[in-house]
N, C-alpha and C positions, 0 to 999 in steps of 0.2 A: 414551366413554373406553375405549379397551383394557386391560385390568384386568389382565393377563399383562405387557404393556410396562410399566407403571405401578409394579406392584410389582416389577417384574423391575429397572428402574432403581433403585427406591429400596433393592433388595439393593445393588447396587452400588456407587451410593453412599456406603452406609455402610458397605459393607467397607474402601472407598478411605480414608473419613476415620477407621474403626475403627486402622489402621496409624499415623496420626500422633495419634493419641488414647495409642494404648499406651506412647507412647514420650515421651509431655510430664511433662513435672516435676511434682510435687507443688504447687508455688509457683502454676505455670501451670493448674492442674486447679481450685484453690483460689478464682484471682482470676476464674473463670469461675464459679463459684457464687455468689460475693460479686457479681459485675454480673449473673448472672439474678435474685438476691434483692433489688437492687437496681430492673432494669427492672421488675419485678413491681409494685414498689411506687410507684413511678413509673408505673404503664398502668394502675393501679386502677380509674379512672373508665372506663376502656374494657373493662379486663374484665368488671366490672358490667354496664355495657351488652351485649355480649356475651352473657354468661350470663342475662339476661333473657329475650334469645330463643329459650336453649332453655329457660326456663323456661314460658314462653309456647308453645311447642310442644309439652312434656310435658303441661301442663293439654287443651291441642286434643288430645291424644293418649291422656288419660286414666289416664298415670300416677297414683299414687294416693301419699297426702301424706307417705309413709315414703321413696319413691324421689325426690319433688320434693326433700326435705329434705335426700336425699345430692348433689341436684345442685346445689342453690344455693349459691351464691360471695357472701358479704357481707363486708365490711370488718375485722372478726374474722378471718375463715378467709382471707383474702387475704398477710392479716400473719402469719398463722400458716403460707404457704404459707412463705413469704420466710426467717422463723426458720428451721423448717427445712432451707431450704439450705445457712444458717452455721450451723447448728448439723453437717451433714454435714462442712465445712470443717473442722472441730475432730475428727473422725476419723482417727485412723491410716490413713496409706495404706498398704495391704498390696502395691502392686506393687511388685517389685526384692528385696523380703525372701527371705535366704536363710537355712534352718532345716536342723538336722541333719546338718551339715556334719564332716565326721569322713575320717580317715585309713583308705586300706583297704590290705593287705599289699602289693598293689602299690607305692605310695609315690603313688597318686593320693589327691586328696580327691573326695567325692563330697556332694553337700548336694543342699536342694531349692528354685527360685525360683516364688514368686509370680509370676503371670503373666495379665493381663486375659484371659476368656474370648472376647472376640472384638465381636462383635455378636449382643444381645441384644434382641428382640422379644417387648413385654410387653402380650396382649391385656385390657382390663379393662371394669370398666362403669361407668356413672352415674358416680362423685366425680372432681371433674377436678382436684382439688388431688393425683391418685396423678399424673399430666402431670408435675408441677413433682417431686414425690416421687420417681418413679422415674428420669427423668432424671437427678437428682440424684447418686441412688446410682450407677449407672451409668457418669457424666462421673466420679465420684470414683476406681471402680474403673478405669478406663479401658476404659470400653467405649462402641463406638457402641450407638444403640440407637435401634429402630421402634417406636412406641406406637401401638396401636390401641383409644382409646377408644371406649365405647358411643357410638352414631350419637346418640342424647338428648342428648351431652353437645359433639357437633360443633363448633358456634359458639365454646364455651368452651378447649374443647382446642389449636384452633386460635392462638385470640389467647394463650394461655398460650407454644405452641410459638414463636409469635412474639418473645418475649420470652426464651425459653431462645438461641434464635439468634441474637439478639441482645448478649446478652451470650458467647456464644462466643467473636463476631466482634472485640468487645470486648478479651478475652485472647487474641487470637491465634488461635484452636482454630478448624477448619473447623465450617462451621456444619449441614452434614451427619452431626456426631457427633450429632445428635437429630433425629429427622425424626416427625412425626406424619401417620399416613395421612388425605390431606386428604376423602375420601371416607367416605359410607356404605353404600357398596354392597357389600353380607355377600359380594358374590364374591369382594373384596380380605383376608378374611380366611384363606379357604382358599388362595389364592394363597400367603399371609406362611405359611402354617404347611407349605407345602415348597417352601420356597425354602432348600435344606439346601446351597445350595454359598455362599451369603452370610449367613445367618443361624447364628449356632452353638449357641444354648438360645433356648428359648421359655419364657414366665413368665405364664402364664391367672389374672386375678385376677377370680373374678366365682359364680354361681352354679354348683351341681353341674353342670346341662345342658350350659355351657359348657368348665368342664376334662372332663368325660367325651367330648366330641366331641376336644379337643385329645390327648385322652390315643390317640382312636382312628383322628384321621385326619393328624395331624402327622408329616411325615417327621424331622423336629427334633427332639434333647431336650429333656424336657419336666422342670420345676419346680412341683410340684404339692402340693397335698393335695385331695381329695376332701372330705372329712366330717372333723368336728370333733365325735366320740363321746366326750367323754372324762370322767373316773371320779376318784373321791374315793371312798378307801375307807378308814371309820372300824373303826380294829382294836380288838378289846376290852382293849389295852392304851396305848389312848387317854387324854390329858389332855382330860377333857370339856369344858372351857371354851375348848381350843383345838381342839376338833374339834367345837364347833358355830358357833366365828365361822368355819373355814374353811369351812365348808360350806353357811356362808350365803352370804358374797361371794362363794364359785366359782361360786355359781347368780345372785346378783341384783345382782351390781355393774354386772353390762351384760349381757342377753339373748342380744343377738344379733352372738356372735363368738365367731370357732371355737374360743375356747380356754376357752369357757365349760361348766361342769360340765352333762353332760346326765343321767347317770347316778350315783345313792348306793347305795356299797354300805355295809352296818353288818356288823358280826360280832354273830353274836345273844348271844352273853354280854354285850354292852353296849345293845345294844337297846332295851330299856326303861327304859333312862338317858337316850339322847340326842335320840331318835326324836320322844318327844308334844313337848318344848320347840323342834327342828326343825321338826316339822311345822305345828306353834304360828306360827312368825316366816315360815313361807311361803305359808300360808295368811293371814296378815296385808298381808303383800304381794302378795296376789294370785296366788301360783303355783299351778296345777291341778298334781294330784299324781297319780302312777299307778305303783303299787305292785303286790309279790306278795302272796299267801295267808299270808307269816307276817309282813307288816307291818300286811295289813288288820284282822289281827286282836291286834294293838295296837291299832291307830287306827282306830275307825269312821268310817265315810263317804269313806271312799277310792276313788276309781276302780281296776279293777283293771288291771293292767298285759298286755298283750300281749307274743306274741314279737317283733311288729316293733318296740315301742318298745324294749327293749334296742340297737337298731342303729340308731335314729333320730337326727337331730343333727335337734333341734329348733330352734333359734334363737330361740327365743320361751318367754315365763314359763308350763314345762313340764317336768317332773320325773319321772324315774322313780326307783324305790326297792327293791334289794332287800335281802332279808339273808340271809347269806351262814355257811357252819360257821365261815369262820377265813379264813386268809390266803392257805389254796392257794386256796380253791373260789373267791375275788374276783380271784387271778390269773388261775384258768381261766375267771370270767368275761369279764375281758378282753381274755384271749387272745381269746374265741371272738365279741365282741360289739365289739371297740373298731378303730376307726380309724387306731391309728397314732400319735395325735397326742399327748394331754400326759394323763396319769396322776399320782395323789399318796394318800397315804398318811398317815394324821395316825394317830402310833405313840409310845411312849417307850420299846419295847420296840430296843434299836441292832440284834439280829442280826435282828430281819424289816424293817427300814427295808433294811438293807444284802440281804437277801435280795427285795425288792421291787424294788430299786432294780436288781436282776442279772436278775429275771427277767422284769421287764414290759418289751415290748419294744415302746415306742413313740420318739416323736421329744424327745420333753420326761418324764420320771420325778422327781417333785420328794416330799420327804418332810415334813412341816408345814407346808405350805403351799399358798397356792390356784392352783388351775389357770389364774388369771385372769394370774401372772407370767409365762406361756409367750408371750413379747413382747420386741421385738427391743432398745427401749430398757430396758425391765427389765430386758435380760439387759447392756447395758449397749454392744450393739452397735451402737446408736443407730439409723436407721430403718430399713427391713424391705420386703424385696422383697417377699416374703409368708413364707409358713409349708411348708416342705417335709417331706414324710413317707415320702419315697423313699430307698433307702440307698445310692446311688449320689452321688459330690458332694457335693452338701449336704443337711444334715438339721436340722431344726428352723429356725427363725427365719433367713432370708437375707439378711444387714446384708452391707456392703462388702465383709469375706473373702469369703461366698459367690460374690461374685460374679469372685470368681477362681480358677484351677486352679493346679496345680504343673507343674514340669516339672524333669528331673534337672541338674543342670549339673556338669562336672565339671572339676576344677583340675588341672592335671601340670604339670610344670618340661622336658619333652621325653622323660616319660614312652613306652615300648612295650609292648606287650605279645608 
C-alpha cells in the first residue's frame, strides 16, 4: 500500500464530505446518531465476533489483563456504546449560534457565529467504544472526522466504522464524514499528523509517549494534556469532615484517570487533625503513601517522598503528601509541580477560595470539591473529546462547543465606511 496516497485520499475525502457535514441541520445530524446507535445495536453479534479477534491477538501478543480489559466489547459496553449516541442527540447544537451581537457607532452590528472546526483527526488506543464516542461528538458538531485507533484494537474499530457509515448513508450525510484508518501500519500515522491542508485539529487520546510525539512531530493543531498532576489542598480553615471525604474520593474513586488527585497538600495548623484518620482510610485501601519530613513525622512508617514524585501523575493507588505554611506556599507548590489540569481547595474561609480560585492557574480550579468532577458530563457537557490544558481554543473538558471555533459576522442595512 502507498501510505502517502492512502492517507493523502482519506484527507480529501473528508474535507469534501467535512463542507456538507457543516452545513446539515441539526434534525439531519441527529437522525444520523439515532441509525448509528441503532446499527450498533443491530451488528452486536458481529461486533463481538470481531472484537474477539483482537482479543485473541492481544493474548498472542502479550498484552497484559488491564489493556485486554479496555479492549473488550461485551453486551454491556456495546449498549452502552449505542446510549451514548442518543444521549449526544439530546445535546445543544452549537453550530449557527450567534453570541454578542451588539450595535457599533457605525450603525453596523457586529456578533459571533459558531462555526464546525473543519476535519478532525483523533489518534487513540486500545478502547474501541472512543470509534462510536468520538465520531459521535464530531457528526454532532459538524465536523468530518479520521480515527486512528490502536492497531490491538483493528478488527473492532473497523466493524464499528462500519456501522457509523452506515447510518450516515441512512440520513442522507456522506459516509465519508467518518473514515477510520483501515491500516496498522505506524507510517499512516505520521502521514495523518501533517496532512495540514485537510486536517484542521488533531485530538491524541492515549499514553504520554504518544501526545509527546504528536505535540513534536505534528504539523496540525494539537488538543492535548500531557499529565494529570493534580492537587487537593486542605486549608487550615477547613471543615474536617468535608476535607477528608474529599480527599478520599479525589484519590480512590478511580486510580487511573487523569483527573484523579495525585498530590495532598495540608496547611500544617490542621495537620494533626486530618492527616492520621487520612492516612488511616488509605492505607486501608491499600494506597502506598509518600510523603515529606513534616508529615513523617506525624505518621510513622511512611515512605519518604522524592522530588520527582511531586511531578509524577501516577495512575495507580499512590500518593504523595505534603504540608505546606498556608495557602501561598500550596499555590507555589502548584505553580511549580502541577500540570495544568484540575486543582481544589476544600476552605470555609470565601476570600482564599476566591483567591485560589484567581491564582491557580490550571484548566479546571474547583473549591469543595473532588477533583474526580473535572469530566465532561459532570460538567454537564455531556461526552468529551478528552481533556485540554492548552490556552488556545479550548480548555478543560472538550464536549460539542469545543469542538467549534467562532467567526465575526457582521449585519449592515447598505452600511459604508
Amino acid at each position: 500500500m502507498d501510505m502517502k496516497h492512502y492517507m493523502l485520499t482519506l484527507g480529501q475525502t473528508a474535507k469534501k464530505a467535512s463542507k456538507v457535514l457543516a452545513n446539515a441541520e441539526s434534525k439531519q445530524k441527529n437522525q444520523a446518531l439515532v441509525a448509528i446507535a441503532s446499527e450498533i445495536e443491530t451488528k452486536q453479534a458481529h461486533l463481538l465476533e470481531e472484537n474477539q479477534k483482537d482479543l485473541e491477538a492481544g493474548e498472542t501478543n502479550g498484552l497484559d489483563s488491564a489493556l485486554l480489559d479496555r479492549l473488550a466489547l461485551n453486551p454491556e459496553r456495546i449498549a452502552g456504546m449505542a446510549e451514548g449516541l442518543r444521549q449526544i442527540t439530546a445535546l445543544k447544537d452549537p453550530v449557527g449560534e450567534i453570541t454578542n451581537l451588539s450595535y457599533r457607532p457605525s450603525g453596523i452590528q457586529v456578533g459571533q457565529m459558531r462555526v464546525p472546526l473543519g476535519v478532525v483527526a483523533i489518534i487513540y488506543e486500545s478502547r474501541p467504544n472512543v470509534t462510536a464516542d468520538a465520531a459521535g461528538l464530531c457528526l454532532k458538531s459538524g465536523n468530518a472526522t479520521i480515527l486512528r485507533g490502536g492497531s490491538e484494537a483493528i478488527y473492532s474499530n473497523r466493524a464499528i466504522a462500519t456501522c457509523i457509515q452506515t447510518g450516515l448513508s441512512q440520513a442522507g450525510l456522506p459516509k465519508e464524514a467518518v473514515q477510520v484508518v483501515a491500516t496498522t501500519d505506524r507510517a499512516a500515522v505520521g502521514e495523518l499528523i501533517t496532512l495540514s491542508s485537510y486536517v484542521d485539529i488533531l485530538v491524541p487520546r492515549g499514553g504520554k509517549g504518544l501526545i509527546e510525539r504528536m505535540s513534536r512531530e505534528a504539523t496540525i493543531p494539537v488538543i492535548k494534556h500531557l499529565d494529570g498532576v493534580c492537587h487537593v489542598y486542605i486549608d487550615d480553615k477547613a471543615d474536617k469532615t468535608k476535607a477528608i471525604a474529599i480527599a478520599d474520593n479525589a484519590k480512590t474513586q478511580r486510580y487511573g484517570t487523569c483527573n484523579t488527585m495525585e498530590t495532598l497538600l495540608v496547611a500544617e495548623a490542621i495537620a494533626t487533625e486530618v492527616l492520621p484518620e487520612l492516612v488511616e482510610i488509605y492505607q486501608n485501601k491499600g494506597v502506598e503513601l509518600r510523603a515529606c519530613q513534616k508529615t513523617r513525622q506525624i505518621i510513622q512508617g511512611i515512605h519518604a517522598a522524592t522530588e520527582l514524585d511531586w511531578s509524577t501523575e501516577y495512575l495507580a493507588p499512590i500518593l504523595s503528601i505534603r504540608i505546606v505554611t498556608g495557602l501561598v506556599q500550596a499555590i507555589e507548590h502548584i505553580s511549580q509541580y502541577g500540570s495544568g489540569h484540575t486543582e481544589s481547595i476544600v476552605t470555609e474561609d470565601y476570600s482564599r477560595a476566591r483567591q485560589f480560585l484567581r491564582q491557580v492557574d490550571s484548566s479546571s480550579v474547583m473549591v469543595n470539591a473532588s477533583t474526580r468532577f473535572a469530566d465532561g458530563f459532570e460538567y454537564g457537557l455531556g461526552a468529551e473529546i478528552g481533556i485540554s490544558t492548552d490556552k488556545l481554543h479550548a480548555r478543560g473538558p472538550v464536549g460539542v462547543e469545543g469542538l467549534t471555533c467562532l467567526k465575526f459576522v457582521v449585519l449592515g442595512d447598505g452600511h459604508i465606511r
